[in-house]
PDBQT receptor file of N, H, CA, C and O in Angstrom, charges set to zero:
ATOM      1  N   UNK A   1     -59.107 356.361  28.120  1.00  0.00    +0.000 N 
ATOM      2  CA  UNK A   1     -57.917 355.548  28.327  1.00  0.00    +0.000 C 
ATOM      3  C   UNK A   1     -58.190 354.572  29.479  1.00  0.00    +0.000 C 
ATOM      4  O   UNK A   1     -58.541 355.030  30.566  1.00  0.00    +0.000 OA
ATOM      5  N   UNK A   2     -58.053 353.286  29.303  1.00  0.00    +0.000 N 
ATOM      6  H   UNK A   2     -57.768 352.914  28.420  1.00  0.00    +0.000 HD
ATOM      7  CA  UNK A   2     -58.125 352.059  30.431  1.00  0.00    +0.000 C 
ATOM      8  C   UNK A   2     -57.496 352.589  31.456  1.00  0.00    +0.000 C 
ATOM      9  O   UNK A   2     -56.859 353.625  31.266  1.00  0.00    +0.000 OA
ATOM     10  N   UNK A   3     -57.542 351.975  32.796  1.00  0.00    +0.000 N 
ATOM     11  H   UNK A   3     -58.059 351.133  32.950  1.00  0.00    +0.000 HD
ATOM     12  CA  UNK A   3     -57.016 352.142  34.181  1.00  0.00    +0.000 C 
ATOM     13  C   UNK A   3     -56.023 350.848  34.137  1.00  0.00    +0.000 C 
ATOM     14  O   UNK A   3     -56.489 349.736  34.384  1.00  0.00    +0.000 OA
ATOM     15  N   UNK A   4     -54.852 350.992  33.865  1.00  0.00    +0.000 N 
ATOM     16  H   UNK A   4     -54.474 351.896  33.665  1.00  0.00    +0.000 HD
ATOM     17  CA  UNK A   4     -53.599 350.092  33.936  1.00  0.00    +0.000 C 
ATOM     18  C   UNK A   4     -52.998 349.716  34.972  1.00  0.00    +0.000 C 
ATOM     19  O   UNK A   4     -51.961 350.335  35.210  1.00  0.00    +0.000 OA
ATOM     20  N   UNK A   5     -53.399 348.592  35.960  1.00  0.00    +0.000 N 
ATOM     21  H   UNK A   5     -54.242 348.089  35.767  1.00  0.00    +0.000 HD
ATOM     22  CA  UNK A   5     -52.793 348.643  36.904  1.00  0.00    +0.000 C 
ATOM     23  C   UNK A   5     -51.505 347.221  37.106  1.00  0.00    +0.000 C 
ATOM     24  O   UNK A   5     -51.524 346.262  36.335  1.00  0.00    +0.000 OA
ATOM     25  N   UNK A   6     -50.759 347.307  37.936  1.00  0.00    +0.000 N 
ATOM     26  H   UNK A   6     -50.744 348.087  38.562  1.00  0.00    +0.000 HD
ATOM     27  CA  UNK A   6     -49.468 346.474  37.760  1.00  0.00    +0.000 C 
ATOM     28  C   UNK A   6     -49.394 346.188  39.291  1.00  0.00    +0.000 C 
ATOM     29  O   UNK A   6     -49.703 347.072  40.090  1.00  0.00    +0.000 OA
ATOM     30  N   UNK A   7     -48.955 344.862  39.733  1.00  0.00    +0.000 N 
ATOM     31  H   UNK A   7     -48.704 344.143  39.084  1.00  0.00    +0.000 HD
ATOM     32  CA  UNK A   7     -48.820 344.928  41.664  1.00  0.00    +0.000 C 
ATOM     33  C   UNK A   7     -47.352 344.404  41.154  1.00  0.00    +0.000 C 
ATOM     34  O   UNK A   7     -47.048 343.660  40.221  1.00  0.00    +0.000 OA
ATOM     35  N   UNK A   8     -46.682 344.984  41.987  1.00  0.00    +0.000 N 
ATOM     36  H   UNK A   8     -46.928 345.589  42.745  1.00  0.00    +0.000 HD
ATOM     37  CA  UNK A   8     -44.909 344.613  42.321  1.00  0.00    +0.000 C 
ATOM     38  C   UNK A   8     -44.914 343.871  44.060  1.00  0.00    +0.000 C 
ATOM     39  O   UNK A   8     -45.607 343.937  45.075  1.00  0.00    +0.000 OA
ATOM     40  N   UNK A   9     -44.000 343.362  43.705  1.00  0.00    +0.000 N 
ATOM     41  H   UNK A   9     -43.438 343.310  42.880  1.00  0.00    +0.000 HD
ATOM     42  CA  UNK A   9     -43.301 342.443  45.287  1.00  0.00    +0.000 C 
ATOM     43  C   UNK A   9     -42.411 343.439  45.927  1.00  0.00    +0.000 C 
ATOM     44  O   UNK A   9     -41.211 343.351  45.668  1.00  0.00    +0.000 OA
ATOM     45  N   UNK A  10     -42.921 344.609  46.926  1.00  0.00    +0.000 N 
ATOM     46  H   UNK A  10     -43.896 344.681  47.137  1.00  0.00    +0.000 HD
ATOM     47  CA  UNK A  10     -42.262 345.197  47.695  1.00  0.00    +0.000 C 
ATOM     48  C   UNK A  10     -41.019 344.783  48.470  1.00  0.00    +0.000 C 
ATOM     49  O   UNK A  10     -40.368 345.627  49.086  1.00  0.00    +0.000 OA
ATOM     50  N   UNK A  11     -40.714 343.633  48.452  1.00  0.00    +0.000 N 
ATOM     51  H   UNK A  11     -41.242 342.947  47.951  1.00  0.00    +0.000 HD
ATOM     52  CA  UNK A  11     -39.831 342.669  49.412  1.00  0.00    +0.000 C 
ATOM     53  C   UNK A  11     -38.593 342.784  49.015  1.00  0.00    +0.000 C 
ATOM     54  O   UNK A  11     -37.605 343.114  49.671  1.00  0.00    +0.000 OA
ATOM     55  N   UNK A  12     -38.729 342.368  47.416  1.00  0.00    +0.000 N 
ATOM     56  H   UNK A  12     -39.531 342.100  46.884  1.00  0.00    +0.000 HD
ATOM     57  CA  UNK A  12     -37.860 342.927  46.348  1.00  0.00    +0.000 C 
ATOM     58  C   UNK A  12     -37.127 343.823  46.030  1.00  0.00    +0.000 C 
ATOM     59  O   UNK A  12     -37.759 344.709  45.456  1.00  0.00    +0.000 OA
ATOM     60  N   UNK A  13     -35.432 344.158  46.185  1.00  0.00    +0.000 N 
ATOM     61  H   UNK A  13     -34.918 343.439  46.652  1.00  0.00    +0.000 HD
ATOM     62  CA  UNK A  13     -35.194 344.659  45.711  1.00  0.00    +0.000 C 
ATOM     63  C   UNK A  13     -35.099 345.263  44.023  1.00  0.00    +0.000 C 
ATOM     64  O   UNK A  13     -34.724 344.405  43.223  1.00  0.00    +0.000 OA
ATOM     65  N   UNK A  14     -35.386 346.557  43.478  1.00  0.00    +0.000 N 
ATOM     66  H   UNK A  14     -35.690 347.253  44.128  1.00  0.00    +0.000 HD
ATOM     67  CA  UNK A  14     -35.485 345.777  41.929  1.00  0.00    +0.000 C 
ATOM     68  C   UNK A  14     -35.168 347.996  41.287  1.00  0.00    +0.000 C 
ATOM     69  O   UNK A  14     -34.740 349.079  41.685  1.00  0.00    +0.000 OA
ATOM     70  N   UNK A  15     -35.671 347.437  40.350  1.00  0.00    +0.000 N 
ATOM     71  H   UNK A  15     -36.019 346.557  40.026  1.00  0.00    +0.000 HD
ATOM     72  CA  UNK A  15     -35.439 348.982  39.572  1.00  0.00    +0.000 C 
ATOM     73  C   UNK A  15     -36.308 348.711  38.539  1.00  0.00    +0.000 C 
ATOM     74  O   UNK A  15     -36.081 347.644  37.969  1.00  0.00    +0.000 OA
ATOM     75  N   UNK A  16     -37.294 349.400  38.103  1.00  0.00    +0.000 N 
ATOM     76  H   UNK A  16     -37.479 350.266  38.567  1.00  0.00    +0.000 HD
ATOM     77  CA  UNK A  16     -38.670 349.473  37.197  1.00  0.00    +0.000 C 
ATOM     78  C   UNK A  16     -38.661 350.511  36.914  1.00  0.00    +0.000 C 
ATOM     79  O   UNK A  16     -38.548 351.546  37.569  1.00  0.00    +0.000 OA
ATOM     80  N   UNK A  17     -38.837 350.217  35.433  1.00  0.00    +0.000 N 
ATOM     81  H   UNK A  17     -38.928 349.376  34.901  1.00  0.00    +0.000 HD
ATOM     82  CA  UNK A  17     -38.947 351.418  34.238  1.00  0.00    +0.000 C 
ATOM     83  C   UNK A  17     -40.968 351.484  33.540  1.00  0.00    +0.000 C 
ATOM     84  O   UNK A  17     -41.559 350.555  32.990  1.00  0.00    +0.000 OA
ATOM     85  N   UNK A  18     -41.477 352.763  33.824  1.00  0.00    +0.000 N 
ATOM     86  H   UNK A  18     -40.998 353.518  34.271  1.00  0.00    +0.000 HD
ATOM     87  CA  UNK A  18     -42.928 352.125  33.075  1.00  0.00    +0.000 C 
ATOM     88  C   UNK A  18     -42.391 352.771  32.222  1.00  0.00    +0.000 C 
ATOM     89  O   UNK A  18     -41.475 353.590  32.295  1.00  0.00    +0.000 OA
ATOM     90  N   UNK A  19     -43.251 352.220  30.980  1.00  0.00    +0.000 N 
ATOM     91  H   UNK A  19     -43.995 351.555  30.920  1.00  0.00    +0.000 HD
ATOM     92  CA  UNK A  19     -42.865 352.761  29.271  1.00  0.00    +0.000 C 
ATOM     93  C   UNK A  19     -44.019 352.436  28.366  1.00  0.00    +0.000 C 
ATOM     94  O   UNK A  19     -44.366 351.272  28.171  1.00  0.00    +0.000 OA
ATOM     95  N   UNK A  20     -44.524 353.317  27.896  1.00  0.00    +0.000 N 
ATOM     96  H   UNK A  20     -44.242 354.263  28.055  1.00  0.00    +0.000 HD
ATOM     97  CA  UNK A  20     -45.813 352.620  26.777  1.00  0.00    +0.000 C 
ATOM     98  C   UNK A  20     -46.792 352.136  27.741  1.00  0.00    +0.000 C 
ATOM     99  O   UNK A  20     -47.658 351.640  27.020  1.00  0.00    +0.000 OA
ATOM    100  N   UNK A  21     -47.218 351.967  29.146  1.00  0.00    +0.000 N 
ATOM    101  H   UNK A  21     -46.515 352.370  29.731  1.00  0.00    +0.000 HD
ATOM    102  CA  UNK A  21     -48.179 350.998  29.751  1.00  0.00    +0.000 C 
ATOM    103  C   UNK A  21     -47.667 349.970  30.300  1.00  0.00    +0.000 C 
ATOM    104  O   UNK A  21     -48.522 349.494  31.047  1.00  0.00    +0.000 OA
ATOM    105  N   UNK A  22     -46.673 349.337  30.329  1.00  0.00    +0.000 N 
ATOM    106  H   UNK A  22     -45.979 349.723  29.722  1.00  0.00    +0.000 HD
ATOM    107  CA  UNK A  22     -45.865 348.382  30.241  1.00  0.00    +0.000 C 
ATOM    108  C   UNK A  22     -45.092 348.636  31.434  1.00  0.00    +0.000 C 
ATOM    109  O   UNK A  22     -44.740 349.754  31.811  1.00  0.00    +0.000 OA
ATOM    110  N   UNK A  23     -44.791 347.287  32.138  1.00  0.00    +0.000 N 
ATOM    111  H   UNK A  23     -45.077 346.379  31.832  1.00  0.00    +0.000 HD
ATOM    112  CA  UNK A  23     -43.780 347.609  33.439  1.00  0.00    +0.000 C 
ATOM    113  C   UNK A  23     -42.518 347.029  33.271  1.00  0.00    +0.000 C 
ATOM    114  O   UNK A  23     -42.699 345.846  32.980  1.00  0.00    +0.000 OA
ATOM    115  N   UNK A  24     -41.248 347.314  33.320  1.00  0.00    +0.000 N 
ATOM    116  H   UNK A  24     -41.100 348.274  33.556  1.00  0.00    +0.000 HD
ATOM    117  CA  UNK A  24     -40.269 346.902  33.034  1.00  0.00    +0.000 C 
ATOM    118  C   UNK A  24     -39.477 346.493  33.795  1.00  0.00    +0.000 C 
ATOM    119  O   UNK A  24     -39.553 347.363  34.662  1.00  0.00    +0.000 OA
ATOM    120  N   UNK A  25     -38.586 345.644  34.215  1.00  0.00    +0.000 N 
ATOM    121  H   UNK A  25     -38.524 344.937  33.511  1.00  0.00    +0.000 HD
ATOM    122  CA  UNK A  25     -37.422 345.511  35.134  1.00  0.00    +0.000 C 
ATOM    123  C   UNK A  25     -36.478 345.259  34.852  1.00  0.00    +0.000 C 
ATOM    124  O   UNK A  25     -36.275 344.116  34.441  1.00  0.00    +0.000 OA
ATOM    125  N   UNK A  26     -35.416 346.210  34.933  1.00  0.00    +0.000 N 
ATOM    126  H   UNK A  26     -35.581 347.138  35.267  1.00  0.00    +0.000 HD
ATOM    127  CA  UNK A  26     -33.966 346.152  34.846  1.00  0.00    +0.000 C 
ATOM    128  C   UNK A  26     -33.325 345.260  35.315  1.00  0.00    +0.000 C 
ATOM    129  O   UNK A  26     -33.728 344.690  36.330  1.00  0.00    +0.000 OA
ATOM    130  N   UNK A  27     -32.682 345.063  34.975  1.00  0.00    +0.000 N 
ATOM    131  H   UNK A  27     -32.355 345.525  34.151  1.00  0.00    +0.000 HD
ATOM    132  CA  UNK A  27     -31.430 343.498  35.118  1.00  0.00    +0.000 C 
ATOM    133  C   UNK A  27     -30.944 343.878  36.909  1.00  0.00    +0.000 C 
ATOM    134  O   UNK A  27     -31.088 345.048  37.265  1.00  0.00    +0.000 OA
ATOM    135  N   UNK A  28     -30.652 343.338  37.450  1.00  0.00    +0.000 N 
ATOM    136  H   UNK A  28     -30.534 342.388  37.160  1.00  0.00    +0.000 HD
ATOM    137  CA  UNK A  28     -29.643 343.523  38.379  1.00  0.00    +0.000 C 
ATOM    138  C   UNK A  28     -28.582 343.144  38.449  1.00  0.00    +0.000 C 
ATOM    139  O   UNK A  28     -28.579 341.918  38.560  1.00  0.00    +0.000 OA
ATOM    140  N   UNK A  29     -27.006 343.843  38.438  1.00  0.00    +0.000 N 
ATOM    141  H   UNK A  29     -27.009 344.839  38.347  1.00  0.00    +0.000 HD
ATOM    142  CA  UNK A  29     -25.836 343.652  38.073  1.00  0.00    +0.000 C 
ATOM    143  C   UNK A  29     -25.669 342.050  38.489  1.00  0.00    +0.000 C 
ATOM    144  O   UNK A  29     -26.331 341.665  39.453  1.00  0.00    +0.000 OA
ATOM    145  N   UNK A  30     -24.812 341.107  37.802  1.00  0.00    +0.000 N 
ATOM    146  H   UNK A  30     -24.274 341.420  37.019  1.00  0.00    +0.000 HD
ATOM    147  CA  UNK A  30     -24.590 339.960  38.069  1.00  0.00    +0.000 C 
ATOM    148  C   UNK A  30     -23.792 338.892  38.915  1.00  0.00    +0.000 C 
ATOM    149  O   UNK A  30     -23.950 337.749  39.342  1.00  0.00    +0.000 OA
ATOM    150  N   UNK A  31     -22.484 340.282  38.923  1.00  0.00    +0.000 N 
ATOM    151  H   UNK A  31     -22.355 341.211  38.576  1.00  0.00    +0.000 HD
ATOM    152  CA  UNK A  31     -22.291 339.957  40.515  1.00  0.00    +0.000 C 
ATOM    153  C   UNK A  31     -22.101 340.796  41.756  1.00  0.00    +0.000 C 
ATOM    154  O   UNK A  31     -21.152 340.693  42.533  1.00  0.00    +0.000 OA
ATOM    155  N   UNK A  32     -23.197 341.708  41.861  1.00  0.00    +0.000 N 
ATOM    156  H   UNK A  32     -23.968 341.792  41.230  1.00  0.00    +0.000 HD
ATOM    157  CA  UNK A  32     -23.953 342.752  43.196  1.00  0.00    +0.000 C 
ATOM    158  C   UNK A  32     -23.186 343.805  43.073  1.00  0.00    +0.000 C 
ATOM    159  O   UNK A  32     -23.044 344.602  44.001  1.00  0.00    +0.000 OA
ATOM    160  N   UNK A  33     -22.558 343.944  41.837  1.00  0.00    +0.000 N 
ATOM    161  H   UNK A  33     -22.673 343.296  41.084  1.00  0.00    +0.000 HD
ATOM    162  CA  UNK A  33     -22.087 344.916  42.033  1.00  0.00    +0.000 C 
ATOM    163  C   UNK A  33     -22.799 346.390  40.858  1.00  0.00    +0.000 C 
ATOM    164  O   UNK A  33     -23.849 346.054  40.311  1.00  0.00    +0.000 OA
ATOM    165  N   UNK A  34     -22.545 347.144  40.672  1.00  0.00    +0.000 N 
ATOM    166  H   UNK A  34     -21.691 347.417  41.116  1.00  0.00    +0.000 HD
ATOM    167  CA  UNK A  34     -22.312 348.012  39.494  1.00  0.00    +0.000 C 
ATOM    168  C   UNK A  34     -23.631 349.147  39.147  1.00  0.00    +0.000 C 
ATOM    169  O   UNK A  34     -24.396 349.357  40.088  1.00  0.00    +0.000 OA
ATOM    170  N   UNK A  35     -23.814 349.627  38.274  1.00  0.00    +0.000 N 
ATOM    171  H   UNK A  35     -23.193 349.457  37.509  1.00  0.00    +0.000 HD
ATOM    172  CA  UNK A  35     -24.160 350.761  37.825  1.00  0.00    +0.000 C 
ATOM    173  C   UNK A  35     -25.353 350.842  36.873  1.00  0.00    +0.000 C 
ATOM    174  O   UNK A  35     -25.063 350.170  35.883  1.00  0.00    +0.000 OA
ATOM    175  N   UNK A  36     -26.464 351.330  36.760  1.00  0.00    +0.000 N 
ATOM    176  H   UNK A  36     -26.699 351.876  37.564  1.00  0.00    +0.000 HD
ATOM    177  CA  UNK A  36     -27.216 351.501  35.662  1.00  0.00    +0.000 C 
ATOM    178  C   UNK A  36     -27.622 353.131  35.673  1.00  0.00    +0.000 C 
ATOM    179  O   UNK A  36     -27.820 353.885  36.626  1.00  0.00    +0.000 OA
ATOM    180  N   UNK A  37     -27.662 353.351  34.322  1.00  0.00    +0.000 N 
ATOM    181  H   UNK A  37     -27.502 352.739  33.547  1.00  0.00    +0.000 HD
ATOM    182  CA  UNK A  37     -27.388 354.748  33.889  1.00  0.00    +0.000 C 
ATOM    183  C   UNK A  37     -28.897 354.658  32.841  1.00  0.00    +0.000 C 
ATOM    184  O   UNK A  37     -28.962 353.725  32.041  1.00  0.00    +0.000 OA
ATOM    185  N   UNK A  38     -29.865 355.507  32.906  1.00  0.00    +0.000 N 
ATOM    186  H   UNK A  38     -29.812 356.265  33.556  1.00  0.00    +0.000 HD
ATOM    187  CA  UNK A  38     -31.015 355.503  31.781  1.00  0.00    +0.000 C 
ATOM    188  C   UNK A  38     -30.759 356.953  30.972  1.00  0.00    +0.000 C 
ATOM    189  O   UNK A  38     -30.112 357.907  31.405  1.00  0.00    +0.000 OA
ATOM    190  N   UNK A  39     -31.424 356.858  29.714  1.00  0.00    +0.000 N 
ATOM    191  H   UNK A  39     -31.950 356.084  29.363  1.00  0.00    +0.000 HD
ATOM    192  CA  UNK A  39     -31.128 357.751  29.089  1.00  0.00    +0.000 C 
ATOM    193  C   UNK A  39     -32.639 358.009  28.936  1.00  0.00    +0.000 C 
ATOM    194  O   UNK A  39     -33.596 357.274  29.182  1.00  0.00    +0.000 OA
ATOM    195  N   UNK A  40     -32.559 359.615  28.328  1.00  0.00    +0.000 N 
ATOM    196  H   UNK A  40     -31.782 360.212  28.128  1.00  0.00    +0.000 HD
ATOM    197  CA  UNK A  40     -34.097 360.157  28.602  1.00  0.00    +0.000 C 
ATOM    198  C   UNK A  40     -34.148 360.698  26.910  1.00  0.00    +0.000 C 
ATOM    199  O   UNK A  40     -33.090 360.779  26.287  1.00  0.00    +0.000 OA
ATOM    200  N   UNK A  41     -35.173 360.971  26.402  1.00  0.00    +0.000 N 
ATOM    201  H   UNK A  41     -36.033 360.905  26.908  1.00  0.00    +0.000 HD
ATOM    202  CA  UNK A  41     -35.246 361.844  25.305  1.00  0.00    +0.000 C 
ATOM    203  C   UNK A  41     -37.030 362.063  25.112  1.00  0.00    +0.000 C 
ATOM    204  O   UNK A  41     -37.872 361.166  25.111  1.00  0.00    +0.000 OA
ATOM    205  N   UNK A  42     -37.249 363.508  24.962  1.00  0.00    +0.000 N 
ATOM    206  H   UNK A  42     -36.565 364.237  24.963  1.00  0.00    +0.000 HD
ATOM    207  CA  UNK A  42     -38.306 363.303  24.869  1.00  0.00    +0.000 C 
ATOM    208  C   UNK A  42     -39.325 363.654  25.951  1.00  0.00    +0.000 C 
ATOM    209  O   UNK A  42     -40.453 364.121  25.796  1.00  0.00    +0.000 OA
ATOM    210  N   UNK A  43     -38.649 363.309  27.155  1.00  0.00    +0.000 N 
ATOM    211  H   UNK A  43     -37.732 362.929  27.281  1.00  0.00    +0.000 HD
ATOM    212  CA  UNK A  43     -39.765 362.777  28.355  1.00  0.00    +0.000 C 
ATOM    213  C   UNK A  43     -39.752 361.420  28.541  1.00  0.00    +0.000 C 
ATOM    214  O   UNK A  43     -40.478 361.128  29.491  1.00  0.00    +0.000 OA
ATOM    215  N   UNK A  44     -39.089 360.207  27.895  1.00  0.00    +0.000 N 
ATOM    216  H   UNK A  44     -38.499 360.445  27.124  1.00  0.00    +0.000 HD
ATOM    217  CA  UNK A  44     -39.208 358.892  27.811  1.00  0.00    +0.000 C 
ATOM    218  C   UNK A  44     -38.001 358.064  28.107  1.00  0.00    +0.000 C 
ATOM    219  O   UNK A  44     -36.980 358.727  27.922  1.00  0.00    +0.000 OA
ATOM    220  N   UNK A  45     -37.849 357.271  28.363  1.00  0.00    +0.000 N 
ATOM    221  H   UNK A  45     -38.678 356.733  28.512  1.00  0.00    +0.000 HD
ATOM    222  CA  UNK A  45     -36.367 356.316  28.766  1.00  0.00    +0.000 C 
ATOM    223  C   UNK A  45     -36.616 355.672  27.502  1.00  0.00    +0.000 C 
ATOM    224  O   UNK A  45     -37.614 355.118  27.043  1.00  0.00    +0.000 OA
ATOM    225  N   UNK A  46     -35.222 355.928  26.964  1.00  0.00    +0.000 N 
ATOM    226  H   UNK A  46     -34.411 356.378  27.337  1.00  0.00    +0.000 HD
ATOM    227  CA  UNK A  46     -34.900 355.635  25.531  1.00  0.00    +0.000 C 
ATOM    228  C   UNK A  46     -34.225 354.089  25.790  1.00  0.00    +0.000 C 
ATOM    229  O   UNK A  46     -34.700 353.060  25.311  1.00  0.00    +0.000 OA
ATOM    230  N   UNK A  47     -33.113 354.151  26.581  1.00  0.00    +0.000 N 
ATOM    231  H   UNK A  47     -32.727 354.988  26.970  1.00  0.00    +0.000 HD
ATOM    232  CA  UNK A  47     -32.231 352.818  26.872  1.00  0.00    +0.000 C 
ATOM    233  C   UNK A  47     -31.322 352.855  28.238  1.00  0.00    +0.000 C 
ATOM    234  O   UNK A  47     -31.268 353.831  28.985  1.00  0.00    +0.000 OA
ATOM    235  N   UNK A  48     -30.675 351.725  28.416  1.00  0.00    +0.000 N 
ATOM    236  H   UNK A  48     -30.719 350.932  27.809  1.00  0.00    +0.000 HD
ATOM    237  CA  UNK A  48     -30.083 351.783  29.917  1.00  0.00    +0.000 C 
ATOM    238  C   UNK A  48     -28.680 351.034  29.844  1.00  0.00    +0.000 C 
ATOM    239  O   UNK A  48     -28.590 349.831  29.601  1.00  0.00    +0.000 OA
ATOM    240  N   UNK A  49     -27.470 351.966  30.108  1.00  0.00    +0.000 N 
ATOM    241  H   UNK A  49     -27.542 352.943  30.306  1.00  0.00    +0.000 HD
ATOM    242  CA  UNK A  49     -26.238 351.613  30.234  1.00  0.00    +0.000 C 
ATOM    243  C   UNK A  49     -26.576 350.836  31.359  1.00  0.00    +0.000 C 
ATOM    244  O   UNK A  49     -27.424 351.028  32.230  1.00  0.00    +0.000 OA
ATOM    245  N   UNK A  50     -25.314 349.418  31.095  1.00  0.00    +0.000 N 
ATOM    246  H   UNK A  50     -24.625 349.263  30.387  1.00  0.00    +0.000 HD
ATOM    247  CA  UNK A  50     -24.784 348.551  31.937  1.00  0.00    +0.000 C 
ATOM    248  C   UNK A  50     -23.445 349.184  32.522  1.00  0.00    +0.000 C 
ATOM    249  O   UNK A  50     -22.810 349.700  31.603  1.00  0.00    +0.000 OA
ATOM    250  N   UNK A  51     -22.811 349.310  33.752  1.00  0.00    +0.000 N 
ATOM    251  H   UNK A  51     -23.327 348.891  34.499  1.00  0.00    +0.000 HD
ATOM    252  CA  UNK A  51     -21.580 349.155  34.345  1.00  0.00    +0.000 C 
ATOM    253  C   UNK A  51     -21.098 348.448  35.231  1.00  0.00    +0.000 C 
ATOM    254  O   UNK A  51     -21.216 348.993  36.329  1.00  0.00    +0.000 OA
ATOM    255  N   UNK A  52     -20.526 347.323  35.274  1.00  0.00    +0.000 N 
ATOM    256  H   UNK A  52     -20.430 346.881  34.382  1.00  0.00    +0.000 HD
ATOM    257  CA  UNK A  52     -21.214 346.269  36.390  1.00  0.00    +0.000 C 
ATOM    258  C   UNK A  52     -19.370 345.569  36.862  1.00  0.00    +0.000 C 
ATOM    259  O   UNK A  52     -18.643 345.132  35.970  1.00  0.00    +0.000 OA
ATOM    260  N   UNK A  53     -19.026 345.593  37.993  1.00  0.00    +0.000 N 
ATOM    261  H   UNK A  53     -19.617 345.947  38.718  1.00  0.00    +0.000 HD
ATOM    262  CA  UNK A  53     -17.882 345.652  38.448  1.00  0.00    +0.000 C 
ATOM    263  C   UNK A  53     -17.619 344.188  39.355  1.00  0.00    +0.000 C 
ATOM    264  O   UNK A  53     -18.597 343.477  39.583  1.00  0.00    +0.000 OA
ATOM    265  N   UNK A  54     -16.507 343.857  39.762  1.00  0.00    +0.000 N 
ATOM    266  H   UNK A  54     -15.712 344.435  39.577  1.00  0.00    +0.000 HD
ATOM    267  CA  UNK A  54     -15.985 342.677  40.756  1.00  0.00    +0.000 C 
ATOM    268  C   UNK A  54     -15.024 342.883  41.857  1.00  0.00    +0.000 C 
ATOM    269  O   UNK A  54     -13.814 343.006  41.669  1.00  0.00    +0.000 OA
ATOM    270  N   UNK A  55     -15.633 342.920  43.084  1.00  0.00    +0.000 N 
ATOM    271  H   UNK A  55     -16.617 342.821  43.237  1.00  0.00    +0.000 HD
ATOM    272  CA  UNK A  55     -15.326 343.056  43.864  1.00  0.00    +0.000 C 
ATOM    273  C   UNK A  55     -14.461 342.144  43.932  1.00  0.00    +0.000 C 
ATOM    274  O   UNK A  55     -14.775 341.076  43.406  1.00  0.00    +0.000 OA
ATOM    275  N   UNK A  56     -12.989 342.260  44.646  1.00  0.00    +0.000 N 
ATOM    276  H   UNK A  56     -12.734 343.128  45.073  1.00  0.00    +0.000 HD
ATOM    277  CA  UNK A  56     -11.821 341.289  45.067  1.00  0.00    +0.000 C 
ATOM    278  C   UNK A  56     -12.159 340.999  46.228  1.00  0.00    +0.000 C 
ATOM    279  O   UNK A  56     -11.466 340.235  46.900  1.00  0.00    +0.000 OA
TER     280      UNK A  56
């Protein structure tokens, strides 16, 4: 199996999913607010609830 390597921007706030080899990045709520929920099956992240809120 190859040696897969990926460099991320530490600076960054962020949320990364690996999957298959592959590096992923989750959305970040749109306005700073809200929630992400992953679902597992398997051993694997299947998909990722949005909950994303507005502050008054």
């Amino acid at each position: 199996m190859a040696n897969l390597e990926k460099q991320i921007d530490l600076t960054k706030d962020a949320v990364y999913i690996v999957r298959g080899g592959k590096l992923i990045q989750i959305d970040n709520p749109p306005l700073g607010f809200g929630k992400q929920e992953i679902s597992w099956q398997d051993g694997k992240p299947t998909h990722v609830d949005f909950k994303y809120s507005r502050k008054l």
